[in-house]
C-alpha positions in Angstrom: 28.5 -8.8 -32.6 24.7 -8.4 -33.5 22.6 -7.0 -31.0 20.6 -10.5 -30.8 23.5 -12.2 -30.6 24.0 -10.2 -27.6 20.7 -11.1 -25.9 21.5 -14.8 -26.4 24.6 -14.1 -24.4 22.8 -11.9 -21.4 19.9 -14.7 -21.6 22.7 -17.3 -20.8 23.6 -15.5 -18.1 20.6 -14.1 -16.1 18.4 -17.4 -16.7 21.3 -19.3 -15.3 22.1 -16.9 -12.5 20.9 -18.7 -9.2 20.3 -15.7 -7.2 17.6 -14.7 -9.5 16.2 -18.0 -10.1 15.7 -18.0 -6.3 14.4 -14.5 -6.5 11.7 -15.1 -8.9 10.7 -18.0 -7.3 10.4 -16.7 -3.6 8.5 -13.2 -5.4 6.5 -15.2 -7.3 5.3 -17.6 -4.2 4.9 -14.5 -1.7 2.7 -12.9 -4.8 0.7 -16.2 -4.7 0.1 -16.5 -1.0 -0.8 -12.4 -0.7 -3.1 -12.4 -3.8 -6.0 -14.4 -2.2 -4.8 -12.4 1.5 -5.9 -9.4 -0.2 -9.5 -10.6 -1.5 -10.2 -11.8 2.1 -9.1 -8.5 3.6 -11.4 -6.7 0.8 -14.2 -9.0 2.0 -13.5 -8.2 5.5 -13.3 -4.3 4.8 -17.2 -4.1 3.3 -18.9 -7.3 5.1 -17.4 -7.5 8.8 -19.0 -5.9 11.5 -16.0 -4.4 12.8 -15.4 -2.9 9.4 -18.5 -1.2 9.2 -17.0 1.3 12.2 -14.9 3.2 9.7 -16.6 5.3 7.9 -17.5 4.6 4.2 -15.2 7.1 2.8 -11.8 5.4 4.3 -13.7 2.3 3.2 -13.5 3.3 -0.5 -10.1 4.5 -0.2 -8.6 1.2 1.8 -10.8 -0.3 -1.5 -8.5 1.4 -3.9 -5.2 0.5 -1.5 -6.1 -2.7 -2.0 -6.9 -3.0 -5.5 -3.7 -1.8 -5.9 -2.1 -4.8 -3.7 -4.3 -7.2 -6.2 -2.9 -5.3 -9.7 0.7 -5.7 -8.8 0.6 -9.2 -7.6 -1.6 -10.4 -10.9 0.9 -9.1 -12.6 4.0 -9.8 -11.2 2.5 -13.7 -11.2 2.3 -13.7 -14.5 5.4 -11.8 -14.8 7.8 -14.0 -13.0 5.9 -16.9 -13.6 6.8 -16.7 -17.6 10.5 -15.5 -16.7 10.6 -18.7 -15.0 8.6 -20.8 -17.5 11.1 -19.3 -20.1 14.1 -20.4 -18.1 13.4 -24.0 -18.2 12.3 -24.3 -21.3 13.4 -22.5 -24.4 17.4 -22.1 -25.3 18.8 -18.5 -24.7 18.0 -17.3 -27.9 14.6 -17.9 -27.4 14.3 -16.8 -23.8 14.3 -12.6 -24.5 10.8 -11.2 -23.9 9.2 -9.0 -26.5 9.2 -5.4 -25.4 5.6 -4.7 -25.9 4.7 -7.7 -23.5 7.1 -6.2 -21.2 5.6 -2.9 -21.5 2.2 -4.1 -20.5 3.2 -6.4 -17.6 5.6 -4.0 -16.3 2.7 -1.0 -16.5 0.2 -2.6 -14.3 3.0 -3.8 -12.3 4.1 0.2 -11.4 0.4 0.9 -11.5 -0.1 -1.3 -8.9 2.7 -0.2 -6.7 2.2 3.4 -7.3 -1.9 3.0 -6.3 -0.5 1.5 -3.1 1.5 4.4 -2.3 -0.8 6.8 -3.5 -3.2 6.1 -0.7 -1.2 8.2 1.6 -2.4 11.8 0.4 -6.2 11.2 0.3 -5.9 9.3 3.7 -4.5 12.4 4.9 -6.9 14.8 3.2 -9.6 12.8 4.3 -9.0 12.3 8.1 -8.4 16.0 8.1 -11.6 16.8 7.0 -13.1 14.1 9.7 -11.4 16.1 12.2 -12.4 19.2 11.2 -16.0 18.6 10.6 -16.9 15.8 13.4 -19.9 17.1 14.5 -21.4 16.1 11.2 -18.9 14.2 9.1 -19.7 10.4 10.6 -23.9 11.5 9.2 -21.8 11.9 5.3 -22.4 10.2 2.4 -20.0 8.5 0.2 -19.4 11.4 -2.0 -16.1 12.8 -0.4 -14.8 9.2 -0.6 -15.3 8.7 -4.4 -14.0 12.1 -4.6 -10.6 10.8 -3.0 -10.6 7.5 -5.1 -10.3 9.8 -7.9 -7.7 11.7 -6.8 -5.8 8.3 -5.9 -6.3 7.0 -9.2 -4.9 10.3 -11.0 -1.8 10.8 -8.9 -1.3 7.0 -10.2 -2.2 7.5 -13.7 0.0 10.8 -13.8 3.1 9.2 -12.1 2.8 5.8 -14.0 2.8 8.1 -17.7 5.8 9.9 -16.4 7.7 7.3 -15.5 7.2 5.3 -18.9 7.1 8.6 -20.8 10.7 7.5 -22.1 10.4 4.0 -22.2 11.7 3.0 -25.6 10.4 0.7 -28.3 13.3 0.8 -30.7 14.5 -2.9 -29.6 11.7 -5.7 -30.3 13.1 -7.9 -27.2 14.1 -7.1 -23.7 16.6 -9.1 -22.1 14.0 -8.5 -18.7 11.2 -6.6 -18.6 12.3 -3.8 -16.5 10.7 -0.2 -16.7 14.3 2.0 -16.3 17.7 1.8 -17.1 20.4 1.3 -15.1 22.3 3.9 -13.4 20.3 6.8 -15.5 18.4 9.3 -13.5 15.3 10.1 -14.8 11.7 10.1 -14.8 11.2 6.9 -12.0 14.2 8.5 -9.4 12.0 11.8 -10.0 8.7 9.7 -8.5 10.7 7.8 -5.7 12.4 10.7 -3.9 8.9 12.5 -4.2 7.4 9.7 -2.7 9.5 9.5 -0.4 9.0 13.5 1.0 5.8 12.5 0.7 5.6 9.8 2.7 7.7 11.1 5.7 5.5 14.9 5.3 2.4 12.3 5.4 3.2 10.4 8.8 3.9 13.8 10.4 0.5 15.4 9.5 -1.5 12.4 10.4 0.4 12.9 14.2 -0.8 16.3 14.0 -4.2 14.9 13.5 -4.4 12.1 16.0 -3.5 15.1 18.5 -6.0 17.4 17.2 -8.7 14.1 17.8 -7.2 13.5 21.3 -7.6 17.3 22.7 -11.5 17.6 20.8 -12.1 13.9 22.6 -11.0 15.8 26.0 -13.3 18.3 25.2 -16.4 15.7 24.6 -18.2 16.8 28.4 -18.7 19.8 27.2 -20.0 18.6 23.6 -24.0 16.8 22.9 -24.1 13.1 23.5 -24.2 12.8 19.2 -21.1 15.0 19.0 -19.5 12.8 21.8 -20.4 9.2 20.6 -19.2 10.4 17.4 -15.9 11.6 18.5 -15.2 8.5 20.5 -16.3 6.5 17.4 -13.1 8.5 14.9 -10.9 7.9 17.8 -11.0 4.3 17.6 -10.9 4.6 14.0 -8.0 6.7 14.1 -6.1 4.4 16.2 -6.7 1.5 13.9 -5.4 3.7 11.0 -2.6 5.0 12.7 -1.0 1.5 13.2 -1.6 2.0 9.2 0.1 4.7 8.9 3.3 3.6 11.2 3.2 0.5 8.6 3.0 2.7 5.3 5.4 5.2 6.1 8.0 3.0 7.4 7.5 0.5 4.6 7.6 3.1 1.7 10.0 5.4 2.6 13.2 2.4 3.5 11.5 0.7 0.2 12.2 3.7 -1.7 15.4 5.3 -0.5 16.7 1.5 -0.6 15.7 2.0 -4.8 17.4 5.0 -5.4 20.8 3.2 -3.5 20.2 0.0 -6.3 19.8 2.9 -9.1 22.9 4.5 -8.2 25.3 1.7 -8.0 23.0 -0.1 -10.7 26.8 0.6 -13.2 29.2 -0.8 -10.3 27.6 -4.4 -9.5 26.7 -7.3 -12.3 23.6 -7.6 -14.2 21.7 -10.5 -12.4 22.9 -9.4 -8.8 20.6 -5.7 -9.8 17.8 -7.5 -11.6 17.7 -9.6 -8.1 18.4 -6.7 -6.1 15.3 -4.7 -7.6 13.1 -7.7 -7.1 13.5 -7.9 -3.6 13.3 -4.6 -2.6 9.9 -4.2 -3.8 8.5 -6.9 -1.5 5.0 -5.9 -1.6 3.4 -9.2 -1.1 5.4 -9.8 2.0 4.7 -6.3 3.2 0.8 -6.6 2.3 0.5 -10.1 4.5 2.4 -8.6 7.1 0.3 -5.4 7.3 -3.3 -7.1 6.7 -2.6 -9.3 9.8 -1.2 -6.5 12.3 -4.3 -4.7 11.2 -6.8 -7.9 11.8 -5.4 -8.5 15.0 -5.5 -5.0 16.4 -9.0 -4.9 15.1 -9.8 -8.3 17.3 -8.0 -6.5 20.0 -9.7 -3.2 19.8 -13.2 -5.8 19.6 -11.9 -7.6 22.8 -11.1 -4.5 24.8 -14.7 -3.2 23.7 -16.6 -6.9 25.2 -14.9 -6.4 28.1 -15.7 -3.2 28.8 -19.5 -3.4 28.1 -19.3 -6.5 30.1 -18.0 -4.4 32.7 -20.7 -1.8 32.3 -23.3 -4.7 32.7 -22.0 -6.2 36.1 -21.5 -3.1 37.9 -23.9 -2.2 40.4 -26.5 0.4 38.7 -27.3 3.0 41.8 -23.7 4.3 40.5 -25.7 5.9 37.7 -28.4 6.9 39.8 -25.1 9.0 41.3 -23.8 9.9 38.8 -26.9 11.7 37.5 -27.8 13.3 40.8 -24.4 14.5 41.1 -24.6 15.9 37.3 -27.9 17.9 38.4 -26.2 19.6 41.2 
């Protein structure tokens, strides 16, 4: 049998499998919803008021988060949405994919996924150094930010060469564009189980640094009212970022162990059910919408709690100051 014979008979049966018609079309729906989700929420981060109380270098990395969010989900559109396309129109012989369109798609697709995952390590490295140096850090410029971007966008680039490092060219089509083969450990299992060390060692050092901000913010009597304000200011940050955190690591780290699982009985289960299987497990879009609107809301309800309390401030009868100071003096 020839080998494109053989793609005319897998293209029969994955383009008429329903599971991963339904697949395609509920990824390729989330994709479309969460696409314009994650421009608003990039508005948000440089143009809201409440946005402007994180400092500008977790700005530029929640930038580079999200520009990840917006690779994958441009690609994936396009992705699924010619799989689909394909599918209804051309006859099974005419349905495989060329492998150099699926190398390109499927690129910015891992790119995109990767830079999402990436964010974890600067956000660590960089609320460390907040903590360390709060006297001062919140007066910083942007430089330690771009700094971080970088080192983002090289743990992406590095992982993302590795992975397709063995991708291979010698077939012109691809029955679907997928980056690995099934049941084969190798370069992508290597990135997933370090990713997911990573994240798990990630969610434990940022607890060890929202306790390091909560003694220092015990200690803000003793500190000058700039060191104080600015104390109180990374604490609200940093519990903003660690409903983040509690998001990304729980995400990441079932979304990857549940990979590895699909990898290793990738031989054992039919051809469509894994191509279907791997779709859904990377739900980003879902995960992206979800995220973005925990985080908006705990941002209203971080605002709310803030009104209320300078409202408070404002009502309450003002010779308690005049106490307060005397009894300060003495």
């Amino acid at each position: 049998m020839s080998s494109y014979r053989e793609h005319c008979q897998m293209m029969e049966t994955i383009s008429t499998s329903l599971f991963i018609q339904m697949t395609l079309i509920f990824q390729f729906l989330c994709s479309l919803i969460a696409l314009p989700v994650v421009v608003v929420a990039s508005y948000w981060l440089w143009k809201s008021r409440n946005g402007k109380l994180f400092h500008i270098n977790v700005i530029i990395i929640f930038q580079v988060h999200l520009f990840g969010f917006f690779v994958h989900f441009f690609s994936r559109i396009i992705l699924h949405g010619l799989d689909l396309y394909n599918y209804a129109v051309f006859d099974y012989c005419n349905m495989p994919a060329s492998t150099i369109r699926c190398f390109i798609l499927r690129t910015q697709y891992v790119f995109g996924m990767r830079l999402i995952s990436a964010t974890t390590i600067p956000f660590i490295i960089e609320r460390y150094v907040a903590t360390v140096k709060s006297p001062s850090y919140e007066h910083s410029g942007c430089t330690f930010g771009i700094l971080m971007a970088i080192l983002q966008l090289s743990i992406v680039l590095f992982s993302t060469v590795f992975s397709f490092s063995s991708f291979s060219f010698a077939d012109p089509f691809m029955d679907y564009c997928i980056s690995f083969k099934i049941g084969k450990f190798g370069s992508t299992e290597v990135i997933h189980s370090l990713g997911v060390a990573t994240q798990i060692f990630g969610r434990i050092l940022f607890e060890y640094i929202f306790q390091k901000n909560e003694k220092l913010r015990s200690k803000r009597l003793t500190s000058t009212l700039s060191n104080r304000y600015s104390l109180q200011q990374n604490m609200k940050s940093m519990e903003t970022l660690k409903v983040f955190a509690n998001l990304q690591s729980i995400f990441l780290t079932a979304q990857m162990t549940i990979f590895l699982f699909i990898l290793y009985v990738g031989l054992s289960i039919e051809k469509p059910t894994y191509i279907s299987l791997v779709e859904l497990n990377a739900s980003y879009p879902i995960y992206a919408v979800v995220s973005i609107v925990i985080l908006f809301k705990r941002d209203r309800s971080s605002r709310v709690k803030l009104e209320k309390s300078l409202e408070t401030h404002v009502q309450a009868d003002q010779s308690i100051y005049f106490e307060n100071f005397k009894k300060a003096w003495q």
